[in-house]
C-alpha positions as CSV (number, residue, x, y, z in Angstrom):
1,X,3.1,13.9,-1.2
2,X,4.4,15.6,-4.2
3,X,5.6,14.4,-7.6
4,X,9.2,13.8,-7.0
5,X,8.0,11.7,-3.9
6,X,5.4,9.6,-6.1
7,X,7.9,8.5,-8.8
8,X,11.1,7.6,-6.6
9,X,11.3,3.9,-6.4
10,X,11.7,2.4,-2.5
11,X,15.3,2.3,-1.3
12,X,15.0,-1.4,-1.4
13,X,14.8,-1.3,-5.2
14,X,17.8,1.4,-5.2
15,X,19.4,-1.2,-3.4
16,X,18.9,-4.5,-5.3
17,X,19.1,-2.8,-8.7
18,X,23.1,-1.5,-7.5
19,X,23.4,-4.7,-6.7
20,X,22.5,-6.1,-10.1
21,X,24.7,-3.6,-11.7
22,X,27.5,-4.2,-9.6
23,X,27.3,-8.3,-9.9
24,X,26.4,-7.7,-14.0
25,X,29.9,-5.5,-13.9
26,X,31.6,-8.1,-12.1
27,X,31.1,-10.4,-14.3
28,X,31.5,-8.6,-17.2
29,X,35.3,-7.6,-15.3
30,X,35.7,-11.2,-14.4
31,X,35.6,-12.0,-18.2
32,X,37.3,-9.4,-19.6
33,X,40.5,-10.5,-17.4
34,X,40.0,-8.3,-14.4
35,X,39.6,-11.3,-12.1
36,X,41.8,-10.4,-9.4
37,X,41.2,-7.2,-8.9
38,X,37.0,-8.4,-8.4
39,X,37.9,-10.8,-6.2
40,X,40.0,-8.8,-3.9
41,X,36.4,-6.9,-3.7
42,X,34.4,-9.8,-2.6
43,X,34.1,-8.6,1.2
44,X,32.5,-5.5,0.1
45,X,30.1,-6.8,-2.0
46,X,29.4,-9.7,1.0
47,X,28.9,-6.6,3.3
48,X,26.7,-4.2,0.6
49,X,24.3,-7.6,0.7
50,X,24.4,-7.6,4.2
51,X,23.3,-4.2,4.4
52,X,20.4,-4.6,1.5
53,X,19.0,-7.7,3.8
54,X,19.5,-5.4,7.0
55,X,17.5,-2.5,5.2
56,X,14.4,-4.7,4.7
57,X,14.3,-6.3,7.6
58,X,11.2,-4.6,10.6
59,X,13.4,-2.3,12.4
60,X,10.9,-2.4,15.6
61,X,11.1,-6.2,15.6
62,X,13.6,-7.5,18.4
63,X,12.3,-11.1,17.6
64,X,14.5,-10.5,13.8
65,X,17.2,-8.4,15.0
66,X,18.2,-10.4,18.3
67,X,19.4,-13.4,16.3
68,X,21.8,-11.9,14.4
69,X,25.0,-11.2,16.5
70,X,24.1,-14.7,17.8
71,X,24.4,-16.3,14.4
72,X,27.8,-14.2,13.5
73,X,29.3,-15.2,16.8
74,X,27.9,-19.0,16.0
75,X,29.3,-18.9,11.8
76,X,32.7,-17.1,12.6
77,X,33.1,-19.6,15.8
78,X,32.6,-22.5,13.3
79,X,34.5,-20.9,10.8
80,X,37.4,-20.6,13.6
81,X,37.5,-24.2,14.9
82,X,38.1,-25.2,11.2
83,X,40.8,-22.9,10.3
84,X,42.3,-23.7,13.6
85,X,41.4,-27.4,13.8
86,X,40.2,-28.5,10.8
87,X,36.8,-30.0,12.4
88,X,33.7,-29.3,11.1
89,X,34.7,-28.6,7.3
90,X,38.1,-30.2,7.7
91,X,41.3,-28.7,6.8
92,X,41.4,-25.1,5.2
93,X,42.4,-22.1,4.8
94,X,41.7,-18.3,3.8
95,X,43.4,-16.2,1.4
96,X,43.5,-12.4,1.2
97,X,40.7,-11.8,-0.7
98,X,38.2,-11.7,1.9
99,X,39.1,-8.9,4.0
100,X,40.2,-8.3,7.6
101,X,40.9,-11.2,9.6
102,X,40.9,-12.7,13.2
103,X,43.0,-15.0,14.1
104,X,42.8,-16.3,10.6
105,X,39.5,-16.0,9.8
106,X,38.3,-12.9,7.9
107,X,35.6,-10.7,9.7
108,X,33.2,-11.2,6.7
109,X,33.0,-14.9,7.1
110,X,30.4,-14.2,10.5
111,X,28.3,-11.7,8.1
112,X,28.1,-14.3,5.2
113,X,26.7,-16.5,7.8
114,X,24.2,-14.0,8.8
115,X,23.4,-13.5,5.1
116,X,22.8,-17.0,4.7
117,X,20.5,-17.3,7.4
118,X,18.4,-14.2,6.5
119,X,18.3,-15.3,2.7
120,X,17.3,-19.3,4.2
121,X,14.7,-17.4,6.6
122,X,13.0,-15.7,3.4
123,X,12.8,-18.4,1.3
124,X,11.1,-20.3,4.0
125,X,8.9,-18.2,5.0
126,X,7.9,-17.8,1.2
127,X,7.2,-21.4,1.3
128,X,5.5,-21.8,4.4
């Protein structure tokens, strides 16, 4: 291993550290009066998380990576039925700022679903 190799932090902490920077310049945007412009940017940063959580998760493991079309298909069906019917959540909507859409409901809605479950998975397995 040579010097370069030594001193280069893992890609995780490449990863989390943009992620920092991009939330701290969001914020700093957001208060500035750039609102609108950051918001219509929420599905990529909902997507950059995704990918952070998907890079430290076991690549070999089928029992982590099975689960996770199966909890997108799960969220954005529960999404649907309350854009479409109101049950579940009740009555709403979605506006433009969250990306692509099917039949109403943006794309990005299944992968927040799957980011909450990974984020709910690592807290509990920090716990218990």
């Amino acid at each position: 291993m040579n010097l370069i190799q030594k001193r280069m932090p893992s890609r995780s902490t490449l990863f989390i550290c943009a992620l920092y920077i991009i939330h701290f310049s969001a914020l700093m945007g957001i208060y500035l009066g750039y609102i609108q412009w950051f918001l219509s940017k929420t599905w990529a940063i909902l997507f950059l998380i995704f990918l952070v959580l998907w890079d430290g998760l076991p690549k070999k493991s089928i029992k982590i990576s099975w689960p996770i079309p199966a909890v997108f298909f799960i969220g954005f069906m529960a999404e649907w039925l309350g854009v479409k019917f109101g049950f579940l959540f009740g009555d709403y909507s979605y506006g433009a700022n969250l990306g692509m859409k099917l039949d109403d409901v943006p794309i990005i809605m299944g992968i927040n679903w799957v980011i909450l479950s990974l984020a709910s998975r690592g807290i509990y397995s920090k716990i218990f």
